[in-house]
C-alpha positions as CSV (number, residue, x, y, z in Angstrom):
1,X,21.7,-19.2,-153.2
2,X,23.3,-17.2,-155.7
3,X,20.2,-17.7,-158.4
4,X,18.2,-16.6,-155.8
5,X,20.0,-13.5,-155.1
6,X,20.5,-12.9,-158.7
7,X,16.1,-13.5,-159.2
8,X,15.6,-10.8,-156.5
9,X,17.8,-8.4,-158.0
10,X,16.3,-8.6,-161.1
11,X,12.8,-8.3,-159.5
12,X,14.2,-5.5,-157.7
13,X,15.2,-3.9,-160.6
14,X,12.0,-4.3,-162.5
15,X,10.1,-3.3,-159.7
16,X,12.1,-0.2,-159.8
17,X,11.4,0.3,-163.6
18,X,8.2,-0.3,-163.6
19,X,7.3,2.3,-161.1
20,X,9.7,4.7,-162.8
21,X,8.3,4.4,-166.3
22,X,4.6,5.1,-164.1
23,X,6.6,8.2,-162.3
24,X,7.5,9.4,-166.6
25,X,4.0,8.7,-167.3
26,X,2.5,10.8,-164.6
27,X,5.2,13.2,-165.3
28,X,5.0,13.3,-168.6
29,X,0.7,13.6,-168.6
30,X,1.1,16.7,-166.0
31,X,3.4,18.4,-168.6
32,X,1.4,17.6,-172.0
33,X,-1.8,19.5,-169.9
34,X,0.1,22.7,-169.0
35,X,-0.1,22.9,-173.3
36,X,-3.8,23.3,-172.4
37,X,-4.6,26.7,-172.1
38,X,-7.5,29.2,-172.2
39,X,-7.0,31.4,-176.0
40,X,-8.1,34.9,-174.9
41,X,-9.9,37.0,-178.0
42,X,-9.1,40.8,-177.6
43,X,-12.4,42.6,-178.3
44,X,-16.0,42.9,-177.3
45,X,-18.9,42.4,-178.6
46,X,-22.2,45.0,-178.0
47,X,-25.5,43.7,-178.4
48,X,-27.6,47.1,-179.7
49,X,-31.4,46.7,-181.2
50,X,-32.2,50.2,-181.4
51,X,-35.0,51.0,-183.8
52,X,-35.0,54.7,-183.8
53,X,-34.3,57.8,-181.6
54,X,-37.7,59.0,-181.8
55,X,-41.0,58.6,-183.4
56,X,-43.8,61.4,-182.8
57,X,-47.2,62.4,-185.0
58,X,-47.5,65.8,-186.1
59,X,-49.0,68.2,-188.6
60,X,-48.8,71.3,-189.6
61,X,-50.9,74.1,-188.4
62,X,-54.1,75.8,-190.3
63,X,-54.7,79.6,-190.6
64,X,-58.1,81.7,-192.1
65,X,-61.8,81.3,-191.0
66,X,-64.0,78.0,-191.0
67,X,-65.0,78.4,-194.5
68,X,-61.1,78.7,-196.1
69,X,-58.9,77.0,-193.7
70,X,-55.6,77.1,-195.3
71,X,-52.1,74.6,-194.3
72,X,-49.0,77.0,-193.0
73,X,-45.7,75.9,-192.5
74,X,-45.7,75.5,-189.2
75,X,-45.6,72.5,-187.0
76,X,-47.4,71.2,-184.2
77,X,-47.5,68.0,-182.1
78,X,-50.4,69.2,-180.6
79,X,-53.3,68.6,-183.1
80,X,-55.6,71.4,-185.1
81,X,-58.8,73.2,-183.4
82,X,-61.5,73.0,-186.1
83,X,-64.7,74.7,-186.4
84,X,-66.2,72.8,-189.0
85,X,-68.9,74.1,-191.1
86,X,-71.9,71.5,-193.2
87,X,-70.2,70.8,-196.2
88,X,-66.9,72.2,-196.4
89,X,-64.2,70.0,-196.2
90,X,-60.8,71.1,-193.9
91,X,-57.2,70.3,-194.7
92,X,-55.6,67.9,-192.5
93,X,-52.2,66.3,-193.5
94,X,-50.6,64.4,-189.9
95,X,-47.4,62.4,-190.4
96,X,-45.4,59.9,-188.4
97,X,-41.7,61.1,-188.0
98,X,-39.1,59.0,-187.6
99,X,-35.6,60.3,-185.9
100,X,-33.0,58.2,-186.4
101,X,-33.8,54.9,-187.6
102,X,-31.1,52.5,-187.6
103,X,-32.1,49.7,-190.0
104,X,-33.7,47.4,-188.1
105,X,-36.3,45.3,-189.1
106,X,-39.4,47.3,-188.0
107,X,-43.0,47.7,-187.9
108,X,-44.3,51.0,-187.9
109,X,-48.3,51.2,-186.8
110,X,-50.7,54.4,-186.3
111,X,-53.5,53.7,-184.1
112,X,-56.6,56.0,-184.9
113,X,-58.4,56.9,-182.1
114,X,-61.5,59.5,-182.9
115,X,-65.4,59.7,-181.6
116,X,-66.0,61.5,-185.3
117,X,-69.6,60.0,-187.3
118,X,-68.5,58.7,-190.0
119,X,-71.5,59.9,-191.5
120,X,-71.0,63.7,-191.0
121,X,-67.2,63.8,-190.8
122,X,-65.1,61.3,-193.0
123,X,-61.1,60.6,-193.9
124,X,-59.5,58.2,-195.5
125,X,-55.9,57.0,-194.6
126,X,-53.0,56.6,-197.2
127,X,-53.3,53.2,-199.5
128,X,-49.7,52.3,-197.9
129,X,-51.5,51.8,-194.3
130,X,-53.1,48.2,-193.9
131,X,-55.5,48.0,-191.0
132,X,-54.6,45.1,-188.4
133,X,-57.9,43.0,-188.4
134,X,-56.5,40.4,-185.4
135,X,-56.5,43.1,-183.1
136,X,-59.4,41.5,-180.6
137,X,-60.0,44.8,-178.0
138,X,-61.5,46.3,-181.6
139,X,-58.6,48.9,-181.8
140,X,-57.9,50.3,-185.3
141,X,-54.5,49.7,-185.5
142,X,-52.5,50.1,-189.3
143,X,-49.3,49.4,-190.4
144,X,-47.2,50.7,-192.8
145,X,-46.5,48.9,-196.0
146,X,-43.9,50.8,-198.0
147,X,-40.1,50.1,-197.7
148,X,-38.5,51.8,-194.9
149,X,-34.4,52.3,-194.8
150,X,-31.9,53.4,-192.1
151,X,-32.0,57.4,-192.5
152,X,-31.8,60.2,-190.1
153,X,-35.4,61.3,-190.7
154,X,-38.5,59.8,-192.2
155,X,-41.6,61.1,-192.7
156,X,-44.6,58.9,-193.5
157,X,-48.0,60.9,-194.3
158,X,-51.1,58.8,-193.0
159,X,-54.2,60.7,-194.6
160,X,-54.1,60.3,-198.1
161,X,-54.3,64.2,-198.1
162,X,-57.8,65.1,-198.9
163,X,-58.1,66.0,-195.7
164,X,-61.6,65.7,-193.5
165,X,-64.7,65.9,-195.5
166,X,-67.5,67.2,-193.7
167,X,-71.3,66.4,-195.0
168,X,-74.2,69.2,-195.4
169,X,-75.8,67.3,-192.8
170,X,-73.5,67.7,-189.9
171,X,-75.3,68.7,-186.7
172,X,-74.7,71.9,-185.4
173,X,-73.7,70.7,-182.2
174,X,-70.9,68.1,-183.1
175,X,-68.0,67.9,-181.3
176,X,-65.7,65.6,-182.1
177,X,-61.9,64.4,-182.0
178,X,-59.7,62.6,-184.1
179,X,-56.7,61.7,-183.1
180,X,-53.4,59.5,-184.3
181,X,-51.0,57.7,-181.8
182,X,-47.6,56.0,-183.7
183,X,-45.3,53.4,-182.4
184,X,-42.5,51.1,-183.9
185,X,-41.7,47.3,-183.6
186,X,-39.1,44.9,-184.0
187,X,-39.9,42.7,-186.5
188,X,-38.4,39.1,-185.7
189,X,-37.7,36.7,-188.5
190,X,-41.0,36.4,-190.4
191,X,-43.2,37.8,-187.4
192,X,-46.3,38.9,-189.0
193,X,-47.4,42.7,-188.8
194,X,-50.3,41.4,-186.1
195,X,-47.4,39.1,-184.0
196,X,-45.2,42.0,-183.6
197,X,-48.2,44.3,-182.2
198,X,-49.3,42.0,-179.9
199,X,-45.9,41.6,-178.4
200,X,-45.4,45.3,-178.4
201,X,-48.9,46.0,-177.0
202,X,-48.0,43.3,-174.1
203,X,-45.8,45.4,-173.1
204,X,-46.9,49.2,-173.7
205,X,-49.3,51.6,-172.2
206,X,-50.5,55.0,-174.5
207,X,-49.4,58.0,-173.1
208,X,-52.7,60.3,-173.0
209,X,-51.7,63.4,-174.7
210,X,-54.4,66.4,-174.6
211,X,-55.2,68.9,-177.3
212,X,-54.7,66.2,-180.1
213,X,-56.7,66.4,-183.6
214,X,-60.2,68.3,-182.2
């Protein structure tokens, strides 16, 4: 009888053990994961793709009669009114400004947009404007070629300043306009010049301006 007592004991005591080295376990598992803790970094992060403050097309204004029409120092946004006469050719100089750009890799594109006979009335833009031949609504899109840096102002001249050249054979009753919008893209890892105007043009529609280039 005693052996038995003395075997249940000991089972006792085991049993007892055994659920108090579980018990530490537990115990022992909730404490290691209060060591588990969220780290908290002080700071924020802003997410800014700015390309520029402003981008506009102007030139500057003309002065004199038909026959000696002469570039002041004045701007305007709002195009020249030309009387044009056969064979004398008119000064026209438009730029794209720039305000503000901030780095960014960009695309800057002029879209021409003129009714003028090539024939009778010609320009020719700057060598460092490449025409976008993708473009499949037959828009004549160009984008600039030369480097462009963060600055405060750019300006990027688009004729290759000869101005218009007007033919002895213009009709007397031409009326024509010529006229330059500008935007800028963001240029994407090695998006092409075309890739980046498509996405752009996806999601932009011209503002009609009136007065521009006549």
């Amino acid at each position: 009888m005693e052996k038995k007592k003395t075997n249940s004991k000991i089972l006792s005591l085991l049993s007892v053990l055994l659920m108090t080295v579980i018990a530490i376990t537990i115990v022992v598992g909730v404490v290691s994961a209060k060591y588990v803790t969220e780290r908290h970094i002080p700071g924020k992060i802003t997410i800014k793709a700015d390309l520029a403050k402003e981008i506009e097309v102007f030139e500057h204004t003309i002065s004199g009669n038909p026959d000696v029409y002469e570039l002041t120092t004045e701007e305007t946004t709002q195009g020249n009114t030309y009387r044009l006469m056969p064979g004398v050719d008119v000064p026209k100089d438009p730029y794209v400004r720039i305000k503000g750009y901030t780095g960014v890799n960009a695309y800057v594109y002029v879209e021409l947009i003129s009714d003028a006979d090539p024939t009778y009335v010609s320009f020719s833009l700057s060598d460092k404007w490449v025409k976008l031949a993708s473009i499949a609504d037959g828009r004549n899109i160009y984008y600039y070629t030369g480097t462009l840096q963060a600055a405060d102002l750019i300006e990027l001249e688009i004729l290759d300043g000869k101005g218009l050249t007007v033919n002895y054979g213009l009709p007397r009753a031409t009326d024509a306009f010529i006229k330059f919008d500008a935007f800028i893209a963001q240029r994407t890892n090695d998006a092409s010049a075309a890739d980046a105007a498509a996405v752009f043009n996806a999601n932009f529609t011209p503002v009609e301006t009136e007065g521009t280039g006549n």
